[in-house]
C-alpha positions as CSV (number, residue, x, y, z in Angstrom):
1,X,0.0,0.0,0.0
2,X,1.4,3.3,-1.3
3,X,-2.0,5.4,0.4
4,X,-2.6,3.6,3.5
5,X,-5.9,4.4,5.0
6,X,-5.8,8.0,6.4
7,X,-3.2,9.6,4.7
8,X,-3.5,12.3,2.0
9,X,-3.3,12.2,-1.8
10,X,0.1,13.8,-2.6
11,X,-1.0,15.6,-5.4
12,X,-5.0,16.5,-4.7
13,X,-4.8,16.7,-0.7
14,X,-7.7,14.6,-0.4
15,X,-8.1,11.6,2.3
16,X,-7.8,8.0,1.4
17,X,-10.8,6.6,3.0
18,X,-9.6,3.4,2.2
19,X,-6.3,1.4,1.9
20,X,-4.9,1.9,-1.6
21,X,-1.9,0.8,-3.4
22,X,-0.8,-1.3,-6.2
23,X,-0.5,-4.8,-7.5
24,X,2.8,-6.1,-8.1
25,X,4.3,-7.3,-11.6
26,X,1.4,-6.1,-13.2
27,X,1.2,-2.9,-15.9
28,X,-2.0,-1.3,-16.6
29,X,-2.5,1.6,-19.5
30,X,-0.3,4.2,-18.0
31,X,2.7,2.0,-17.9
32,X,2.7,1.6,-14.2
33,X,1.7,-0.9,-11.9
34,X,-2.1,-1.7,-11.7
35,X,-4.0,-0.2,-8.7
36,X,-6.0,-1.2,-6.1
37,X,-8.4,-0.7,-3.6
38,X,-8.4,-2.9,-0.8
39,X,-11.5,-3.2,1.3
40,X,-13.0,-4.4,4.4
41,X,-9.9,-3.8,7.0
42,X,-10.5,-0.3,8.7
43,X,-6.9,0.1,9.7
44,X,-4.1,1.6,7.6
45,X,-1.9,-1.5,6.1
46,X,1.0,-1.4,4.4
47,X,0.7,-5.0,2.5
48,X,-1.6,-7.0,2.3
49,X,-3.0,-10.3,0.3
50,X,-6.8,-10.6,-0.8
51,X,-8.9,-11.8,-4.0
52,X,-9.7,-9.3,-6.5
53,X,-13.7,-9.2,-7.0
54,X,-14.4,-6.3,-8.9
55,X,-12.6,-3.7,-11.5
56,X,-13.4,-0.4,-11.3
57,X,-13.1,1.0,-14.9
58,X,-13.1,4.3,-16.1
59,X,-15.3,5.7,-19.1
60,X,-13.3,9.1,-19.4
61,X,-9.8,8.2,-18.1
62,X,-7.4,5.1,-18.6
63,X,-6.4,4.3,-15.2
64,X,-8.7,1.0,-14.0
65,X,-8.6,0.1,-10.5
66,X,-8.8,-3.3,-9.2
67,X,-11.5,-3.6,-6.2
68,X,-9.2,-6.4,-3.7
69,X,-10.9,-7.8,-0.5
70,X,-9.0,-10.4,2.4
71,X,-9.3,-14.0,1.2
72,X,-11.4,-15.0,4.2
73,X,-14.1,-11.7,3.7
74,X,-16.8,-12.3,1.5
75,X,-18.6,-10.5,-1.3
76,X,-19.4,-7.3,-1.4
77,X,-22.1,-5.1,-3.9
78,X,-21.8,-3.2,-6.3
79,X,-23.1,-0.1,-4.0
80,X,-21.0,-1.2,-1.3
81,X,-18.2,-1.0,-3.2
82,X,-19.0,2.1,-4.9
83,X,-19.9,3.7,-1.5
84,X,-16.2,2.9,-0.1
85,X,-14.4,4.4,-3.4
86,X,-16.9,7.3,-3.5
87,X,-13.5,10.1,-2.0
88,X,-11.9,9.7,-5.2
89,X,-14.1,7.9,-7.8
90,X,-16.8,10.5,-7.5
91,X,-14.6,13.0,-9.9
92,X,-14.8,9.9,-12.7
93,X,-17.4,8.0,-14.9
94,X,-17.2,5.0,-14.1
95,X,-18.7,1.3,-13.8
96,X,-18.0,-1.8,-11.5
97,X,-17.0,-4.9,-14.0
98,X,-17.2,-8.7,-12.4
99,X,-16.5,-11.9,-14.0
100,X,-19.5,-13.7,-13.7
101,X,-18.8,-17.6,-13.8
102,X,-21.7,-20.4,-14.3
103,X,-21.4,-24.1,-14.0
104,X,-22.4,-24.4,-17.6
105,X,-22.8,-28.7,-18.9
């Protein structure tokens, strides 16, 4: 986690009202790392492991965040989620994207 919850955007001055930080290995359309939100621990971290559930992608910019969760948590909704990224999402179009998997025979 590069923005542990609490602190301040360096840039923008705004709080992180979640734990936020990046995904190791990865590269996402501006050449860097691809982020993340990580949800449902209400303490600042500064690693962490979880499942990814959700991408939040942006209509009107090309940086997509993933939307990470602790492997033991469960689901969360699409309102949930967009309640929790709401501090810095709410200056973005945007939509929640899921895989949806079905036992298909």
């Amino acid at each position: 986690m590069d923005r542990p919850l609490g602190s301040k955007h360096p840039k923008h001055g705004f709080v992180y009202e979640v734990n936020y930080g990046y995904v190791l290995g990865t590269q996402s359309a501006d050449c860097e790392e691809l982020d993340a939100y990580y949800l449902g621990v209400n303490r600042p971290l500064h690693a962490a492991e979880g499942k990814c559930i959700a991408i939040i992608h942006r209509l009107n910019d090309d940086d997509d965040k993933l939307v990470i969760i602790p492997g033991t948590q469960t689901n969360l909704s699409d309102s949930e989620i967009a309640k929790a990224v709401d501090f810095q999402e709410q200056w973005f179009d945007y939509e929640i994207l899921r895989t949806h998997t079905s036992n298909c025979y």
